[in-house]
C-alpha positions as CSV (number, residue, x, y, z in Angstrom):
1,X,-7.7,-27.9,-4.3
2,X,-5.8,-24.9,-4.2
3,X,-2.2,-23.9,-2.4
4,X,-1.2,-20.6,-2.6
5,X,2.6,-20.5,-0.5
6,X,4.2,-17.8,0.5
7,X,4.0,-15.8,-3.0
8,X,5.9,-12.9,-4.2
9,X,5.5,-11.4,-7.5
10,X,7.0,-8.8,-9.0
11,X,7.0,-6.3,-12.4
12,X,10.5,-4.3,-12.6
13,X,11.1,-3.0,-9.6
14,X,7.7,-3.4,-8.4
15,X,7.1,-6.0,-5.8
16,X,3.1,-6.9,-5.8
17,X,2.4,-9.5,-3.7
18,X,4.6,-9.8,-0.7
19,X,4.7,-13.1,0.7
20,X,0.7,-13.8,-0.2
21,X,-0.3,-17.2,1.3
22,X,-4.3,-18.8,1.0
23,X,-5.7,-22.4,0.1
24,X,-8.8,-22.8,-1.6
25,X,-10.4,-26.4,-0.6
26,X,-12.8,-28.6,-2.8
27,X,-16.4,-27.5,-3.8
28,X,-15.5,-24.1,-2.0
29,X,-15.4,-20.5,-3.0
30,X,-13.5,-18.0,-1.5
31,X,-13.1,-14.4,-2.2
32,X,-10.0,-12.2,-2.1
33,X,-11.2,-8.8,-1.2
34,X,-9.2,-5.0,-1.8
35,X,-8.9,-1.9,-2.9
36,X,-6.7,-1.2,-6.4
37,X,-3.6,-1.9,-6.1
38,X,-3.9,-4.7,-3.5
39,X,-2.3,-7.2,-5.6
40,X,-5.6,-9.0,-6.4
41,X,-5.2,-9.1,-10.2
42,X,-1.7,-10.2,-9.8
43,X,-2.7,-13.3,-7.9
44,X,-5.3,-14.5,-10.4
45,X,-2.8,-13.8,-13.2
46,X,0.1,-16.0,-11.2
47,X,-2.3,-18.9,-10.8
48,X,-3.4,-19.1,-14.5
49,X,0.5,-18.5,-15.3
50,X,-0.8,-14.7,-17.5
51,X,1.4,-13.0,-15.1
52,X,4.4,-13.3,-17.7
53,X,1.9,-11.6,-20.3
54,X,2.7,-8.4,-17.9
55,X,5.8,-9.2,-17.8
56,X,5.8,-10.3,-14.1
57,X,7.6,-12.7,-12.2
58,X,7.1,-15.4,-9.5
59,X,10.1,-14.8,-7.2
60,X,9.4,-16.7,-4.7
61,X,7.4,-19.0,-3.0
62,X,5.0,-21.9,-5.0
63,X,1.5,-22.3,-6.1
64,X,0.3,-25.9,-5.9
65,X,-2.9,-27.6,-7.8
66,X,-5.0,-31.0,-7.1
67,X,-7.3,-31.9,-9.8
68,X,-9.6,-35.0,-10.3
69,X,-8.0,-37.7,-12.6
70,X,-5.0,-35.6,-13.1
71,X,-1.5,-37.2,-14.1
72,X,0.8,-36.4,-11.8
73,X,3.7,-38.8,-12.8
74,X,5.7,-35.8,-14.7
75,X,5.4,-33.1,-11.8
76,X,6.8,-32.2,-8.7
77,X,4.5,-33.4,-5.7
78,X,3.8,-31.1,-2.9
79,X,5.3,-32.5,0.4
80,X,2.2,-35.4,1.2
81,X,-0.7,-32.9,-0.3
82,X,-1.5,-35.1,-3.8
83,X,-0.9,-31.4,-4.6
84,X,1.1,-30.5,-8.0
85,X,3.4,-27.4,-8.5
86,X,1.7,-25.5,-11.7
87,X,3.5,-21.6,-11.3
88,X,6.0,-22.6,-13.9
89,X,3.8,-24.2,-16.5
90,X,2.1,-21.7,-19.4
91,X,-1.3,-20.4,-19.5
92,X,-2.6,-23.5,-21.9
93,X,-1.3,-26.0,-20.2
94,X,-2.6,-24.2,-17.0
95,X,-6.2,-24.8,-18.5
96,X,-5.3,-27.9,-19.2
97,X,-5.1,-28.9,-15.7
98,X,-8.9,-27.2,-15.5
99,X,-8.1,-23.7,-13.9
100,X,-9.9,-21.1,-16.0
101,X,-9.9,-17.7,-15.3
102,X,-12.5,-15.1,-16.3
103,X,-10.3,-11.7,-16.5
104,X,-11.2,-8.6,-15.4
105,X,-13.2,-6.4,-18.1
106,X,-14.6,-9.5,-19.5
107,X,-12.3,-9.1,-22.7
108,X,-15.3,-10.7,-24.6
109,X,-14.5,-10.7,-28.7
110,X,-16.7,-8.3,-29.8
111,X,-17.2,-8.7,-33.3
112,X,-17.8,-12.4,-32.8
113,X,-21.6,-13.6,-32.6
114,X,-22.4,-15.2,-28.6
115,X,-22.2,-18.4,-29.7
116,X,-18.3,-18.0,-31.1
117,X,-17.0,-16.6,-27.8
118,X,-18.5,-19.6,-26.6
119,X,-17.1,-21.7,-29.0
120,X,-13.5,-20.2,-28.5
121,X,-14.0,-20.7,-24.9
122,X,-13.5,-24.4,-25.7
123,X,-10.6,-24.5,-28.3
124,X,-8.5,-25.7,-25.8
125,X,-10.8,-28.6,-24.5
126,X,-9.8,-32.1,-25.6
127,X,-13.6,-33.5,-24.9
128,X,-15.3,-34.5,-27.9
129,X,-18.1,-32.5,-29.8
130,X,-20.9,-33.9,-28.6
131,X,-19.3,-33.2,-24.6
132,X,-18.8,-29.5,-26.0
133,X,-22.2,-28.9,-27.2
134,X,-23.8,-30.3,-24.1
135,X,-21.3,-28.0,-22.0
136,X,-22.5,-25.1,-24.2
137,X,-26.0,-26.2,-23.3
138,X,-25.5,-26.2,-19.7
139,X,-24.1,-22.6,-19.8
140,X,-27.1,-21.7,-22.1
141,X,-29.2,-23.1,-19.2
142,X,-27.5,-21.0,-16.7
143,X,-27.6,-17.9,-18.7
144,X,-30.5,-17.9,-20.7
145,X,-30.2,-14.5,-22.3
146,X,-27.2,-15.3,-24.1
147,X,-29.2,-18.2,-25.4
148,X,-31.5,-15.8,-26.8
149,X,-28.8,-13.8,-28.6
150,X,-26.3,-17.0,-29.6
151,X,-26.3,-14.8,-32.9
152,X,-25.6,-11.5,-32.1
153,X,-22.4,-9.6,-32.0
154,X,-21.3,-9.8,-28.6
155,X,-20.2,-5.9,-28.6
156,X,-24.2,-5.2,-28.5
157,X,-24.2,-7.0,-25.4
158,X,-25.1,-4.9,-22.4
159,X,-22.2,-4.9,-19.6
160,X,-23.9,-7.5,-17.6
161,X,-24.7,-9.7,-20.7
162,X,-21.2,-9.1,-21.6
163,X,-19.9,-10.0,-18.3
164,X,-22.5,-13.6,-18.3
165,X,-20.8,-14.0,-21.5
166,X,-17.3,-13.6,-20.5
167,X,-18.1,-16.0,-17.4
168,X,-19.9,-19.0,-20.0
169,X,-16.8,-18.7,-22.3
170,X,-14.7,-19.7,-19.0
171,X,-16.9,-22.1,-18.5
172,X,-16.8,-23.9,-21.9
173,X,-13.3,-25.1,-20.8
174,X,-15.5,-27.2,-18.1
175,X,-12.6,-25.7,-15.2
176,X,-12.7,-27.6,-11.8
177,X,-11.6,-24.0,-10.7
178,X,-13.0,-20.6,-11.7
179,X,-11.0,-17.9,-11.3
180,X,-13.1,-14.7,-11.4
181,X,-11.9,-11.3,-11.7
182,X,-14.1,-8.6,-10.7
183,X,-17.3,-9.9,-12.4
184,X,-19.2,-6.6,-10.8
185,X,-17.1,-4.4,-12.4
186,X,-19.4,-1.2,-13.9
187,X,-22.5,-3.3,-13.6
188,X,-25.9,-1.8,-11.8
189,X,-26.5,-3.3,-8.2
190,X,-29.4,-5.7,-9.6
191,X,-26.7,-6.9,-11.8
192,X,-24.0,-7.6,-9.2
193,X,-26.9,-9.5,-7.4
194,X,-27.5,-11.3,-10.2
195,X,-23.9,-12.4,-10.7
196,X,-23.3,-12.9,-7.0
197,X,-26.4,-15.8,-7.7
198,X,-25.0,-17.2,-10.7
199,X,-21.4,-17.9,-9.0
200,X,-23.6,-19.8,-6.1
201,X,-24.8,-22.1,-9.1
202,X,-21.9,-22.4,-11.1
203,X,-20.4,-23.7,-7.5
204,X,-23.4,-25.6,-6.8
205,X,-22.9,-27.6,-10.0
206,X,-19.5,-28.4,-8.9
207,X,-16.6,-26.0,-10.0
208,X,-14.9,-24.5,-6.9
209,X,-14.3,-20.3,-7.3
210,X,-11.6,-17.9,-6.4
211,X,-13.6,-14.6,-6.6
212,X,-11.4,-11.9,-6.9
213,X,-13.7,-8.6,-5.4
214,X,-13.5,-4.7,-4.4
215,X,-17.6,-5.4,-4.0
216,X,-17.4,-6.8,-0.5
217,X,-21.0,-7.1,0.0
218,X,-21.7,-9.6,-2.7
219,X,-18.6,-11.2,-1.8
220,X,-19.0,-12.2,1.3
221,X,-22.7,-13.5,0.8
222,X,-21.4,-16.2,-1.7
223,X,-18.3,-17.1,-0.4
224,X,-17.2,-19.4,2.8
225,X,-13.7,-18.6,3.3
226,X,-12.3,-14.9,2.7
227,X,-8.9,-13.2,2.8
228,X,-8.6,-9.5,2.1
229,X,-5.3,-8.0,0.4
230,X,-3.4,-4.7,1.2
231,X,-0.7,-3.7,-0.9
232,X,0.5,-7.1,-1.6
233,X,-0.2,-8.6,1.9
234,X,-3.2,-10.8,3.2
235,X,-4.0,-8.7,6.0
236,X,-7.1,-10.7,7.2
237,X,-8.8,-14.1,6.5
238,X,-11.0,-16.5,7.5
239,X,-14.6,-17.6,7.4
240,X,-16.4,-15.0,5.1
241,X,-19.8,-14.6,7.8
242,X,-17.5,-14.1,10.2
243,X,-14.8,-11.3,8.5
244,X,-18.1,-9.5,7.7
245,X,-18.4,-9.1,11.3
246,X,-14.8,-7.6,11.9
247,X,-14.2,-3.4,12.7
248,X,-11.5,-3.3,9.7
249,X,-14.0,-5.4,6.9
250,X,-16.7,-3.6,8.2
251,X,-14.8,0.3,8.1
252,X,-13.2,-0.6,4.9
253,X,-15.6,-2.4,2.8
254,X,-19.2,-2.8,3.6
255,X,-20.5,0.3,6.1
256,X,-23.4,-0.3,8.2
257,X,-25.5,-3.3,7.2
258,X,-22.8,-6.0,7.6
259,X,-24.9,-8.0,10.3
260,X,-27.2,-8.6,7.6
261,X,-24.4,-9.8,5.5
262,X,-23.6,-12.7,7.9
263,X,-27.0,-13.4,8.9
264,X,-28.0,-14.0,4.9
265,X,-24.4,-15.5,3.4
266,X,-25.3,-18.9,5.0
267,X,-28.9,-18.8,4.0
268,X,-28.5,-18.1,0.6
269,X,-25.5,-21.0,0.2
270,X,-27.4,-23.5,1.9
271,X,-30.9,-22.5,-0.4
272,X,-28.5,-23.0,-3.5
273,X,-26.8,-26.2,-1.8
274,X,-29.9,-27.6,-1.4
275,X,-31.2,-26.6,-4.9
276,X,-28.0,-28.6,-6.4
277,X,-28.2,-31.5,-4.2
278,X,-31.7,-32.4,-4.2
């Protein structure tokens, strides 16, 4: 779905990502693991196109796109892919093409009521109103607190509500690909479990993830492919079960308990995969 080639970003003098290469394939997620400064914001920002917003710059290399139904006739194809090059168009035409990210912070609008941030989260939709309100329905379903408080200000959230919200305003743009930015930020362990579930059902209903993490555990329980970042450079990737079981992942990252992290990632996929699938 995803092409990420050869990458390199930079703000001023600044060089962020250094040659960053990954692919994320249909009805996948994958998670980008590192510490700050890695470059992970950087590469969520170049793929939604809100790196110019930080004044960055793509210097080299391409990031390529392959969306159901899409019209290709007015882009440049990548080399016998069905892939289309998308790191020169703008953040709303980027959305457009159904790549929606969810930014770091959650950035939630505060003195709007739940159900506005919701409702902003699909300005840019061109479905009708009756597709919109069953998309708001489904993200009711999957986060039924903020059903319960469609009419409260959304700055007397808690974090996590405010970080559910953030994620169901993404998701009113109905994205083929989610593009998450630390969702576990300052939120309580049962939290980040929690979240670490609802990005397994948000998959499992169909939407592929790039899960942007410094929260390796969770990470690499809901993801099947994995890369991790180090100033700028993709150090390590591969199946997620199985970087949970590498020295530098498990040093770095998660400590002791990483063999239970393998042995429960694929459960836990499968239980949801099954859930979804029937």
């Amino acid at each position: 779905m995803l092409k990420v080639d050869n990458l390199v970003v930079r703000y001023g003098a600044v060089e962020a990502l250094k040659g960053v290469s990954l692919e994320v394939p249909d009805n996948s997620v994958v998670a980008v693991l590192g510490s700050n400064g890695a470059g992970k914001s950087t590469l969520l920002r170049a793929i939604s196109g809100t790196h110019r917003l930080h004044r960055g710059r793509i210097e080299q290399g391409s990031i390529s796109y392959r969306a159901a139904g899409q019209n290709a006739a007015d882009e440049q194809n990548d080399q016998n892919a069905g892939l289309i090059r998308i790191d020169k168009l703008d953040p709303a035409k980027t959305v457009g093409r159904g790549i929606v990210q969810s930014p770091e912070g959650r950035r939630i609008f505060g003195r709007l009521t739940v159900e506005e941030n919701l409702r902003a989260g699909g300005m840019n939709s061109s479905a009708t109103k009756s597709a919109r309100t069953e998309t708001r329905e489904r993200v009711f379903t999957l986060f039924p607190i903020l059903a319960q408080r469609r009419g409260q200000r959304a700055s007397l959230l808690s974090g996590g509500e405010q970080q559910m919200l953030a994620m169901g305003r993404a998701l009113m743009a109905s994205p083929s690909l989610l593009l998450l930015d630390e969702p576990s930020l300052g939120l309580a362990p049962q939290i980040v479990e929690q979240i670490g579930e609802i990005v397994l059902e948000i998959n499992g209903m169909g939407t592929s993830v790039l899960l942007v993490e410094q929260n390796a555990s969770m990470a690499l329980r809901v993801a099947q492919h994995a890369h991790v970042l180090e100033v700028g450079k993709v150090s390590l990737s591969g199946p997620a079960d199985e970087l949970a079981k590498t020295d530098q992942v498990r040093d770095l990252y998660l400590g002791h308990g990483a063999e239970e992290i393998s042995g429960s990632a694929a459960v836990g996929r499968n239980q949801h995969l099954t859930r979804w699938t029937g």
